[in-house]
Biopython code that builds the backbone (N, CA, C, O; Angstrom):
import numpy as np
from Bio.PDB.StructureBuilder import StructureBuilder

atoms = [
    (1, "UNK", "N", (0.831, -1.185, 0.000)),
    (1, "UNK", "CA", (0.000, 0.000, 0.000)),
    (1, "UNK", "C", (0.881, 1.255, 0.000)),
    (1, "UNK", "O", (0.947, 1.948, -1.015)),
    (2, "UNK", "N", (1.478, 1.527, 0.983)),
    (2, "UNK", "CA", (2.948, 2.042, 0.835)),
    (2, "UNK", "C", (3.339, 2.799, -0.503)),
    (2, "UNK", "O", (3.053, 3.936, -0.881)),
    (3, "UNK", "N", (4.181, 1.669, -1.167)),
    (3, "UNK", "CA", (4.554, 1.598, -2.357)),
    (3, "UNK", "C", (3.667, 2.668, -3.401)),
    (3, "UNK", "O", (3.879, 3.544, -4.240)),
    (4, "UNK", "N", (2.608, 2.003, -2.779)),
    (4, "UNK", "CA", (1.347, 2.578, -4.105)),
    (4, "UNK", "C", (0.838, 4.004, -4.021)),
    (4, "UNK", "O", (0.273, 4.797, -4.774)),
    (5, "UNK", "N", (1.303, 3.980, -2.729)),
    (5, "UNK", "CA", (0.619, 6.142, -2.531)),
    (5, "UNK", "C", (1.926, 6.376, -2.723)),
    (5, "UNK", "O", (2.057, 6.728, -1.551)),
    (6, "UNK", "N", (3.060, 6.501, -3.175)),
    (6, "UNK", "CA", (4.460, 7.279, -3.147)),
    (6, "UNK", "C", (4.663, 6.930, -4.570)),
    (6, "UNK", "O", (5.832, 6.968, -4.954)),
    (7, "UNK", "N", (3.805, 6.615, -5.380)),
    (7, "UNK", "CA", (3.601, 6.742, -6.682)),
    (7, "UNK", "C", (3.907, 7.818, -7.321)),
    (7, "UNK", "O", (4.866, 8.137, -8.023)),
    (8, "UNK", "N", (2.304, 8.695, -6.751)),
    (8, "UNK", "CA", (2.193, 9.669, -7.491)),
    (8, "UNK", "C", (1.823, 10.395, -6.029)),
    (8, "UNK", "O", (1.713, 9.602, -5.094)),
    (9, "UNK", "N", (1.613, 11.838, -5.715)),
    (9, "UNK", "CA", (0.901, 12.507, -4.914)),
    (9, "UNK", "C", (-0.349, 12.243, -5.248)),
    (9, "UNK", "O", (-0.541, 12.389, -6.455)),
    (10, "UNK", "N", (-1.907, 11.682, -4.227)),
    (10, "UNK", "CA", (-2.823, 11.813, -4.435)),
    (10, "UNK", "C", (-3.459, 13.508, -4.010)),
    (10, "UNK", "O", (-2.959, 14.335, -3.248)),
    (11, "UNK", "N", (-4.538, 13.579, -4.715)),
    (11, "UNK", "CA", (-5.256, 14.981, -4.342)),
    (11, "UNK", "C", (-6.262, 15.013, -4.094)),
    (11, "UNK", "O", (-7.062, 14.119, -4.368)),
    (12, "UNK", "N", (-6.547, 16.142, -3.449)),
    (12, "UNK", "CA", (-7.426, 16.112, -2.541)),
    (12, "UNK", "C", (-8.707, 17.344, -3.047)),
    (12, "UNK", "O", (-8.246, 18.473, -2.884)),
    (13, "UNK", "N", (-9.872, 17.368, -3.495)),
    (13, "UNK", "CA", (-10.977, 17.967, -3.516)),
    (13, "UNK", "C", (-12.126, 17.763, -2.538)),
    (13, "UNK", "O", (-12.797, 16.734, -2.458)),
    (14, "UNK", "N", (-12.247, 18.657, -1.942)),
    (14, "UNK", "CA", (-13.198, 18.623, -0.720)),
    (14, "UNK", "C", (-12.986, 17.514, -0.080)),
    (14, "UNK", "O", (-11.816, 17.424, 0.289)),
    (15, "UNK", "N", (-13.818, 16.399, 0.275)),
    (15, "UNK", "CA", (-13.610, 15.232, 1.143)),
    (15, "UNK", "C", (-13.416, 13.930, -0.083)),
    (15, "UNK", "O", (-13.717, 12.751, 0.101)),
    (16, "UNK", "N", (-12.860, 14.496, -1.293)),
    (16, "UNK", "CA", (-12.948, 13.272, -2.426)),
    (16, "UNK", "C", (-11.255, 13.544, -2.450)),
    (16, "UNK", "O", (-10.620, 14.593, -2.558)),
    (17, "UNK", "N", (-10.853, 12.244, -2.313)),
    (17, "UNK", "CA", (-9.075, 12.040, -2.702)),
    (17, "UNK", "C", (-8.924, 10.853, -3.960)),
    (17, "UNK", "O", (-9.244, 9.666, -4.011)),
    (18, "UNK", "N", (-8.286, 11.777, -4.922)),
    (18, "UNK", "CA", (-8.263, 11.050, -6.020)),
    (18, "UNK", "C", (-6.697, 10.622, -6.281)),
    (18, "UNK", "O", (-5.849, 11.512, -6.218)),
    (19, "UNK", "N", (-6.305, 9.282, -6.569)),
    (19, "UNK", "CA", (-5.368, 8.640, -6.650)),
    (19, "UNK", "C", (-4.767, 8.396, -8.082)),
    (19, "UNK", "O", (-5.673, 7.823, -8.688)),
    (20, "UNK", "N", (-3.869, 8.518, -8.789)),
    (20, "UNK", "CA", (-3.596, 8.139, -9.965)),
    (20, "UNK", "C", (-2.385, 6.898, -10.312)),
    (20, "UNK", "O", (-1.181, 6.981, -10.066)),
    (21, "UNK", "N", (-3.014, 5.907, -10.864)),
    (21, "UNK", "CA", (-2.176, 4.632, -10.213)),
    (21, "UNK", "C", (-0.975, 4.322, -11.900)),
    (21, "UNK", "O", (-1.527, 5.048, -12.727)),
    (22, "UNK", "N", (0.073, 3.741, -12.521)),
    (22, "UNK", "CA", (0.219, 4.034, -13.837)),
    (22, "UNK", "C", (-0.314, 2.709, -14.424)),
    (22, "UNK", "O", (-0.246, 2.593, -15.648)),
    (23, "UNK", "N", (-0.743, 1.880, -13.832)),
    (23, "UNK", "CA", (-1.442, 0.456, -14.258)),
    (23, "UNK", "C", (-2.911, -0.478, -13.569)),
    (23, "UNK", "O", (-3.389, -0.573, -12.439)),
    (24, "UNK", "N", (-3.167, -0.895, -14.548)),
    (24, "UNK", "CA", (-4.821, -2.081, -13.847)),
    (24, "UNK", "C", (-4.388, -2.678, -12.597)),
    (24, "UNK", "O", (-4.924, -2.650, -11.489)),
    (25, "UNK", "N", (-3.363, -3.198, -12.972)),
    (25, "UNK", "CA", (-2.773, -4.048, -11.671)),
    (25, "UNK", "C", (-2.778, -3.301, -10.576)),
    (25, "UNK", "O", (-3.739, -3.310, -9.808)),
    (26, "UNK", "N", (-1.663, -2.539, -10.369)),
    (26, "UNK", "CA", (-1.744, -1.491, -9.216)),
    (26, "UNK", "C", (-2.949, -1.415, -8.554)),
    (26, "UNK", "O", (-3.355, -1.853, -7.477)),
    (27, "UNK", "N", (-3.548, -0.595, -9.667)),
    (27, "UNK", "CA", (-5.133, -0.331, -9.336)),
    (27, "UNK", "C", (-5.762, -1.606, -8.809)),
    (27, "UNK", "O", (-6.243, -1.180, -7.758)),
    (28, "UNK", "N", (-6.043, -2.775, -8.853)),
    (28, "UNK", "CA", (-6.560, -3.728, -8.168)),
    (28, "UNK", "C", (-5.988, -4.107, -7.007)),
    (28, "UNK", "O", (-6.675, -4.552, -6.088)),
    (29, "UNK", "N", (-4.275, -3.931, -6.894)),
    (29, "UNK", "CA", (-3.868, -4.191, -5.669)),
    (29, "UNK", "C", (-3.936, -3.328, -4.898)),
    (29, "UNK", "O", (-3.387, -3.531, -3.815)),
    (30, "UNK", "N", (-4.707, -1.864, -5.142)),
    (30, "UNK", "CA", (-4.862, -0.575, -4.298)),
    (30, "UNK", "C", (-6.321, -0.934, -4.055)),
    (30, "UNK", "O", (-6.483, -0.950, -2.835)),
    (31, "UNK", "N", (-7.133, -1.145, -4.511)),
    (31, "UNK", "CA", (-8.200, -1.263, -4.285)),
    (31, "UNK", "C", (-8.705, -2.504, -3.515)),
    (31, "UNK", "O", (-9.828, -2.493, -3.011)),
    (32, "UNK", "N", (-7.846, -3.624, -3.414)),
    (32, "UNK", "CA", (-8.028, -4.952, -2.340)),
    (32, "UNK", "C", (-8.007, -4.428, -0.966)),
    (32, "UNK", "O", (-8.524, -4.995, -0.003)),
    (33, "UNK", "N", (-7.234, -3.056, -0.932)),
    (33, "UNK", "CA", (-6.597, -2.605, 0.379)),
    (33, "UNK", "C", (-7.153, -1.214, 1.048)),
    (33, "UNK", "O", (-6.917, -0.937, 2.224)),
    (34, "UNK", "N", (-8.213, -0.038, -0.161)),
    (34, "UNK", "CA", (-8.431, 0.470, -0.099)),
    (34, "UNK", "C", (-9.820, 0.741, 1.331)),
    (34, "UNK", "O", (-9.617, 1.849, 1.827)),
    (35, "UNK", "N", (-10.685, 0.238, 1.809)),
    (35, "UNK", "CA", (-11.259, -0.096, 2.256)),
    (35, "UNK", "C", (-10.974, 0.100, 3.613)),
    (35, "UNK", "O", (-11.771, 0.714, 4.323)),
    (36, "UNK", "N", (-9.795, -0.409, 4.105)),
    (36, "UNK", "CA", (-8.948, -0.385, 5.531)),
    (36, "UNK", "C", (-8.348, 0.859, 5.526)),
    (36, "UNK", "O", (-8.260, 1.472, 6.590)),
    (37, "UNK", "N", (-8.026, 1.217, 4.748)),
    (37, "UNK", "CA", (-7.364, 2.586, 4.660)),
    (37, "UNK", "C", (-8.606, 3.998, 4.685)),
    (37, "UNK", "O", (-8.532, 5.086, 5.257)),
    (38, "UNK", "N", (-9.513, 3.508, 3.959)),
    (38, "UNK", "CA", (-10.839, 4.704, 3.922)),
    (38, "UNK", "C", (-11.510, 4.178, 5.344)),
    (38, "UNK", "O", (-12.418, 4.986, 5.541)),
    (39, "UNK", "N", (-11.510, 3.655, 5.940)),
    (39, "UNK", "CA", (-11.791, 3.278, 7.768)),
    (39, "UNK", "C", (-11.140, 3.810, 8.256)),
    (39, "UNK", "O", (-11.758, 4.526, 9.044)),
    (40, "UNK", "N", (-9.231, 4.094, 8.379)),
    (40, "UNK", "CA", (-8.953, 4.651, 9.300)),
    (40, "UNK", "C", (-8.873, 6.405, 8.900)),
    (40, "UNK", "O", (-8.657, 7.377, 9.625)),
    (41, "UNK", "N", (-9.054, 6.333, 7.930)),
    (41, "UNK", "CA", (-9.276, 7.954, 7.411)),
    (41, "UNK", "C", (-10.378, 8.531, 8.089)),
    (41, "UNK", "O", (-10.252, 9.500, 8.837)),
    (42, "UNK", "N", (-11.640, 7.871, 7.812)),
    (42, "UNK", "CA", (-12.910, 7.980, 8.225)),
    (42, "UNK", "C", (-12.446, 8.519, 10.213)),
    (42, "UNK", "O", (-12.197, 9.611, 10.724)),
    (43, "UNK", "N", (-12.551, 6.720, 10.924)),
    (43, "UNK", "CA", (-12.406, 6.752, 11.687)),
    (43, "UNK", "C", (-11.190, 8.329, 12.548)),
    (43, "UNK", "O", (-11.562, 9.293, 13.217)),
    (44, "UNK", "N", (-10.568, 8.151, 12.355)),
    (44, "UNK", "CA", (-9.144, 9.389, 12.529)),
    (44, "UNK", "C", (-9.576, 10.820, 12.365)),
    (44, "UNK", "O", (-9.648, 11.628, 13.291)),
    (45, "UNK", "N", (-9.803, 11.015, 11.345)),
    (45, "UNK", "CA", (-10.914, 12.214, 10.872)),
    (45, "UNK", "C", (-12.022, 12.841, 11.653)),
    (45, "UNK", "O", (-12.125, 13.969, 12.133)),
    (46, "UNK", "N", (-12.929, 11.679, 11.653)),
    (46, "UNK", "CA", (-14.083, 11.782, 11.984)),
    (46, "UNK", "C", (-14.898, 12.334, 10.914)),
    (46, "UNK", "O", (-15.701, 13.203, 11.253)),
    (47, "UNK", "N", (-14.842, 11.956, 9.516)),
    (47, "UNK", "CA", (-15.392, 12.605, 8.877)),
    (47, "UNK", "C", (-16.110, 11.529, 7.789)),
    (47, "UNK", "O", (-15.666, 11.477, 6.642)),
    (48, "UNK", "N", (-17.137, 10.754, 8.164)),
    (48, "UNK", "CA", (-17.328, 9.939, 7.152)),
    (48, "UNK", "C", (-18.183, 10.310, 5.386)),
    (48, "UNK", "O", (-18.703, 9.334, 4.844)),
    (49, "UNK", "N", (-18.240, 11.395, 4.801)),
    (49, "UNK", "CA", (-17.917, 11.118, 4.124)),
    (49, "UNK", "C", (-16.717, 11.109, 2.761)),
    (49, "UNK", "O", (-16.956, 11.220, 1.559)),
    (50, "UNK", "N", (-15.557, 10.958, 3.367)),
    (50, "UNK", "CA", (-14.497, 10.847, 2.840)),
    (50, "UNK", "C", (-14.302, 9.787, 1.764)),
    (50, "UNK", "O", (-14.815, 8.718, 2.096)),
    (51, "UNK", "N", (-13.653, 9.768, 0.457)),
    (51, "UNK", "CA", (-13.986, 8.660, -0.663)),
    (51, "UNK", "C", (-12.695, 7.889, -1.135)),
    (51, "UNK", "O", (-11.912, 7.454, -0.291)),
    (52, "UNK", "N", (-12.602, 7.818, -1.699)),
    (52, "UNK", "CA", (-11.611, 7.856, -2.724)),
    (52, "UNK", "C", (-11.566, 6.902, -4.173)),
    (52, "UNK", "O", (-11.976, 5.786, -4.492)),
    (53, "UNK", "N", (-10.959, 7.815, -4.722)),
    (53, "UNK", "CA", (-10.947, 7.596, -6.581)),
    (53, "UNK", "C", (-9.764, 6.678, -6.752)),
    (53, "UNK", "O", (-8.777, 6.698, -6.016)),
    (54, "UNK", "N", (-9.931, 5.901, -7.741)),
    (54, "UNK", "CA", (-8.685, 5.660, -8.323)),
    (54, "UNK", "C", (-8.508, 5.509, -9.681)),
    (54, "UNK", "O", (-9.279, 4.908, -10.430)),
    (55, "UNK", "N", (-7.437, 6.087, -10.004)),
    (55, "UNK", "CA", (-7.285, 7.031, -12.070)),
    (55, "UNK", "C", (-5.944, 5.790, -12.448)),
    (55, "UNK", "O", (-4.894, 5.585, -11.838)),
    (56, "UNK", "N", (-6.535, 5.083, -13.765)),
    (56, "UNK", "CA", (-5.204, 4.328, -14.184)),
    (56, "UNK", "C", (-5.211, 5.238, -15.321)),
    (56, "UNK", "O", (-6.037, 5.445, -16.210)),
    (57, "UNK", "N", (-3.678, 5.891, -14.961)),
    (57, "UNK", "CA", (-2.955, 6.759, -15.830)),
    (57, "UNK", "C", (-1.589, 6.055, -16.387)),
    (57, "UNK", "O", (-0.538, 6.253, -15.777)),
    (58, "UNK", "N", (-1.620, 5.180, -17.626)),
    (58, "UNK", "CA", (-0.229, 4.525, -18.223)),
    (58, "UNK", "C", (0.897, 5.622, -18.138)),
    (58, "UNK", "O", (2.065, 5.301, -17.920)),
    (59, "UNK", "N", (0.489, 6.986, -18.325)),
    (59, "UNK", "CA", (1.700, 7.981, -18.576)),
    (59, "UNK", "C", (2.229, 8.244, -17.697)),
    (59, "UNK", "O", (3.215, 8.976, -17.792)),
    (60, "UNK", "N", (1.815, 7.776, -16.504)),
    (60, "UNK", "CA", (2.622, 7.763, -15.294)),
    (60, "UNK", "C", (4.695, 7.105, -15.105)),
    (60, "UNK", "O", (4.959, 5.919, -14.910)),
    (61, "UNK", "N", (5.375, 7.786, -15.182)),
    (61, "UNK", "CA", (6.431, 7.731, -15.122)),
    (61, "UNK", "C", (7.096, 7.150, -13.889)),
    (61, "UNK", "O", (7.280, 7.970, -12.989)),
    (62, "UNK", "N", (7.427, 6.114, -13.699)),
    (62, "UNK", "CA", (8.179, 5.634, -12.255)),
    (62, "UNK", "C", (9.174, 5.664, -12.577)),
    (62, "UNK", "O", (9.730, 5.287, -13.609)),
    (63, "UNK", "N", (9.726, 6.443, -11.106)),
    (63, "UNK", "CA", (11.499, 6.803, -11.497)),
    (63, "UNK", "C", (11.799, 5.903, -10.025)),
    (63, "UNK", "O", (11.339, 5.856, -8.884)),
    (64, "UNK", "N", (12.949, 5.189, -10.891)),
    (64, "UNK", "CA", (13.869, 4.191, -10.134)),
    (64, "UNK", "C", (15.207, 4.843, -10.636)),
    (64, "UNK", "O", (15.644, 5.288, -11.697)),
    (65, "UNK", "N", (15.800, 4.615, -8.861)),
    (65, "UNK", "CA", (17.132, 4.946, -8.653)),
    (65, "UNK", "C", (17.944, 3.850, -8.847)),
    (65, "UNK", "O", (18.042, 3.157, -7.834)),
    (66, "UNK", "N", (18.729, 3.352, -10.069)),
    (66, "UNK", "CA", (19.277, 2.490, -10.239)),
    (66, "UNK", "C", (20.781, 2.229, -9.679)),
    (66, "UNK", "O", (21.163, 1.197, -9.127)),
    (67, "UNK", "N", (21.526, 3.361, -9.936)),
    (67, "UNK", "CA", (23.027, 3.669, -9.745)),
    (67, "UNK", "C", (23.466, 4.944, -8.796)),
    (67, "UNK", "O", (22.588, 5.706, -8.393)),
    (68, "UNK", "N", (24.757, 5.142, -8.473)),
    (68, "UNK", "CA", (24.616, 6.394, -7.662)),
    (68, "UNK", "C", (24.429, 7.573, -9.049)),
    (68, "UNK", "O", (23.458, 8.283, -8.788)),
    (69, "UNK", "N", (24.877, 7.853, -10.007)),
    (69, "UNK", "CA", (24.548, 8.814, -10.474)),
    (69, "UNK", "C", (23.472, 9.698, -10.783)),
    (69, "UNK", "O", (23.391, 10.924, -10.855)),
    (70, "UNK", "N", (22.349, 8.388, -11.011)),
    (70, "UNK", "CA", (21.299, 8.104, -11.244)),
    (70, "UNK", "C", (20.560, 9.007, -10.089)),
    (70, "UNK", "O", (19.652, 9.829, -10.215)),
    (71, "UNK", "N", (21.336, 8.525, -8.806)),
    (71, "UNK", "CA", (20.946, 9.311, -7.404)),
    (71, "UNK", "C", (21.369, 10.490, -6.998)),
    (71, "UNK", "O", (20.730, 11.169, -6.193)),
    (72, "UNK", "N", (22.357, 10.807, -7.455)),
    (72, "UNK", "CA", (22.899, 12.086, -7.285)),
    (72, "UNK", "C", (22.199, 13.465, -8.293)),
    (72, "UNK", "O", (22.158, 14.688, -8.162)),
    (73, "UNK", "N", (21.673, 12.394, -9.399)),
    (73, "UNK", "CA", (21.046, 13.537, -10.538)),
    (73, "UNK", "C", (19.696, 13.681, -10.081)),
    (73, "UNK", "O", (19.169, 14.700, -10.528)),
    (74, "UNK", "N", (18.796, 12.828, -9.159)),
    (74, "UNK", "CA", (17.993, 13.151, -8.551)),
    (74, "UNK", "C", (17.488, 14.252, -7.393)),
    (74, "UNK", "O", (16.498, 14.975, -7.296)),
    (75, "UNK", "N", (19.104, 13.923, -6.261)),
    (75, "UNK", "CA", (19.020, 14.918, -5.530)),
    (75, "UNK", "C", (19.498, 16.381, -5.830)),
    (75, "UNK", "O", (19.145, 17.351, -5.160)),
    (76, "UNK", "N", (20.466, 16.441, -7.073)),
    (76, "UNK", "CA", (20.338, 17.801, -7.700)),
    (76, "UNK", "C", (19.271, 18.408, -8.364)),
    (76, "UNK", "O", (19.224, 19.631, -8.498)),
    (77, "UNK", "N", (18.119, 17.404, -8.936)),
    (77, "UNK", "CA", (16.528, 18.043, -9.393)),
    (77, "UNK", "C", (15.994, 18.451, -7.650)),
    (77, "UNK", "O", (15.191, 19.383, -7.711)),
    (78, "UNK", "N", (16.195, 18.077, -6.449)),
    (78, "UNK", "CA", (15.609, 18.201, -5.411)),
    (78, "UNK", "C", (16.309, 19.262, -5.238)),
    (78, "UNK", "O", (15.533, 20.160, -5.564)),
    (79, "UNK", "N", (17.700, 19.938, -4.801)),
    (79, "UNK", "CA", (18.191, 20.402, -4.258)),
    (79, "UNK", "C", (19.445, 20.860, -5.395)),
    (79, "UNK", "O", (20.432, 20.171, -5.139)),
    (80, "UNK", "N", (19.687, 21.693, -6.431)),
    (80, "UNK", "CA", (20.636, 22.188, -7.326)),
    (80, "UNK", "C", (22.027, 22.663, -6.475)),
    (80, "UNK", "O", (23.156, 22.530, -6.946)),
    (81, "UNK", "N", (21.800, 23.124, -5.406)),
    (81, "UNK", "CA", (23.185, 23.539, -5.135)),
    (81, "UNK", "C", (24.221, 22.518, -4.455)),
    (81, "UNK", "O", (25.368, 22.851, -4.157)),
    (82, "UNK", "N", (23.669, 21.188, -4.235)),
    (82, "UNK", "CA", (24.268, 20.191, -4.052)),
    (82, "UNK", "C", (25.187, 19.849, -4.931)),
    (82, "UNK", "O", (25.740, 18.795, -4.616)),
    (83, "UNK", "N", (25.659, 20.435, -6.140)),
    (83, "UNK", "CA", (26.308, 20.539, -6.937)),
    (83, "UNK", "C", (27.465, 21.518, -6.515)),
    (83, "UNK", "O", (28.511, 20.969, -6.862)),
    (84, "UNK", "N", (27.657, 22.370, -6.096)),
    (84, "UNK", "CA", (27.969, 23.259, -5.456)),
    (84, "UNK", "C", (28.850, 22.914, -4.057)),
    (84, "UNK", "O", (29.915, 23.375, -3.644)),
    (85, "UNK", "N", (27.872, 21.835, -3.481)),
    (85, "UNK", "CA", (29.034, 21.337, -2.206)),
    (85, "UNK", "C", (29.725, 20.065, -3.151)),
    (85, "UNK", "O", (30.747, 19.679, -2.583)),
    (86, "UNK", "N", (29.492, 19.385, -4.288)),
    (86, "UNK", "CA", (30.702, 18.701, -4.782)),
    (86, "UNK", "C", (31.726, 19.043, -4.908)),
    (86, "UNK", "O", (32.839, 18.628, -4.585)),
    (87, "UNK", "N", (31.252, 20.037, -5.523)),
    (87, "UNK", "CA", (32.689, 20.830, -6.309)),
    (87, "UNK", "C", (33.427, 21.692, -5.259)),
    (87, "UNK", "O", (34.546, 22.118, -5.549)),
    (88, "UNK", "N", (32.854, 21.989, -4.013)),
    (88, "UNK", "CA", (33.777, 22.651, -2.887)),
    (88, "UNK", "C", (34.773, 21.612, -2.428)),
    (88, "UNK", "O", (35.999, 21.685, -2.511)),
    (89, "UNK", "N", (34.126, 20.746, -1.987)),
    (89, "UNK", "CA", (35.095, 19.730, -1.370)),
    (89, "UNK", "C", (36.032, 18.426, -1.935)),
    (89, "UNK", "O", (36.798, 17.644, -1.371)),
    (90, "UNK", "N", (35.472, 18.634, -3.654)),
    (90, "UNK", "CA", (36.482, 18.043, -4.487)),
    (90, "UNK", "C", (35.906, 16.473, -4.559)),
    (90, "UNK", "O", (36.637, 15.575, -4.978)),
    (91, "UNK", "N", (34.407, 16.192, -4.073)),
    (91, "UNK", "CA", (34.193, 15.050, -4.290)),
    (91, "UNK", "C", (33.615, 14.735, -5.720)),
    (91, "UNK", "O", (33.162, 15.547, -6.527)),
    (92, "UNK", "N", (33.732, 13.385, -5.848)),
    (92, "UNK", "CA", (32.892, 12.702, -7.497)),
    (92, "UNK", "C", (32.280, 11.227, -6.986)),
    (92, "UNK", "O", (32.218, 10.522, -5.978)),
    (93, "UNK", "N", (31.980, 11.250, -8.022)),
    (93, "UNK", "CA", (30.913, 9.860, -8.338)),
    (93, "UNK", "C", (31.686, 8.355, -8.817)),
    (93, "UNK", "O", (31.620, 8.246, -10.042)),
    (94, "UNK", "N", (32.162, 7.565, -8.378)),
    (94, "UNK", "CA", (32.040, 6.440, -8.566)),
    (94, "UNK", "C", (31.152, 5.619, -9.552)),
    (94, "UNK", "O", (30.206, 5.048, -9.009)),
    (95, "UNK", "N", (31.267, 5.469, -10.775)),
    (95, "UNK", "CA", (30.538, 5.027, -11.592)),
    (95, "UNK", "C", (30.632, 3.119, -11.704)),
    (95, "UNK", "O", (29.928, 2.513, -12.513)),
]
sb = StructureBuilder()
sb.init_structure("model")
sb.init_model(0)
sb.init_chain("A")
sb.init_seg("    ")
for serial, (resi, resn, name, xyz) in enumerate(atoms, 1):
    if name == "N":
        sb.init_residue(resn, " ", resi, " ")
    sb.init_atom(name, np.array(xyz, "f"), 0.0, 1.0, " ", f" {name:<3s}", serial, name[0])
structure = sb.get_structure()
C-alpha cells in the first residue's frame, strides 16, 4: 500500500481524494486494500464522508534509482546547489 501512494501525490478535492495509479494491476492491488485505509481515514478524521478515486494513468512515469549517479542527478533536481558542495570539497561519483 505504501509503495502505491508514493507513486504519485494523491489529491485532494473537498472530502474526495483522487489517486492516480500508472497500471490495472496497481489499481486492483490498491483497491483490495483500499477499504482499511478509507476506515482509518474515516475513523481518525471523523469525517465519514471521505472517498476515494482511483485514475489508471499509463503515462505515469516511475522513477527508479538504479546507480549512484542516477541518485545524485535526482538529488540535484531536489536540491541544485548540491552541486555546489561537490565541487567545494572536491568530491565525485564512482561510476
Amino acid at each position: 500500500m505504501e509503495s502505491l501512494l508514493l507513486i504519485n501525490d494523491p489529491k485532494l478535492d473537498g472530502t474526495r481524494i483522487t489517486i492516480e495509479l500508472p497500471n490495472e494491476g496497481s489499481k486492483l492491488d490498491f483497491e483490495s486494500q483500499k477499504h482499511g485505509l478509507l476506515g482509518h481515514l474515516k475513523g481518525h478524521l471523523h469525517n465519514h464522508e471521505i472517498t476515494i478515486d482511483v485514475i489508471v494513468n499509463e503515462s505515469i512515469e516511475i522513477k527508479r534509482n538504479l546507480n549512484d549517479q542516477d541518485r545524485y542527478n535526482r538529488l540535484k533536481e531536489i536540491n541544485p546547489t548540491i552541486d555546489l558542495l561537490r565541487s567545494t570539497f572536491g568530491l565525485h561519483i564512482d561510476t
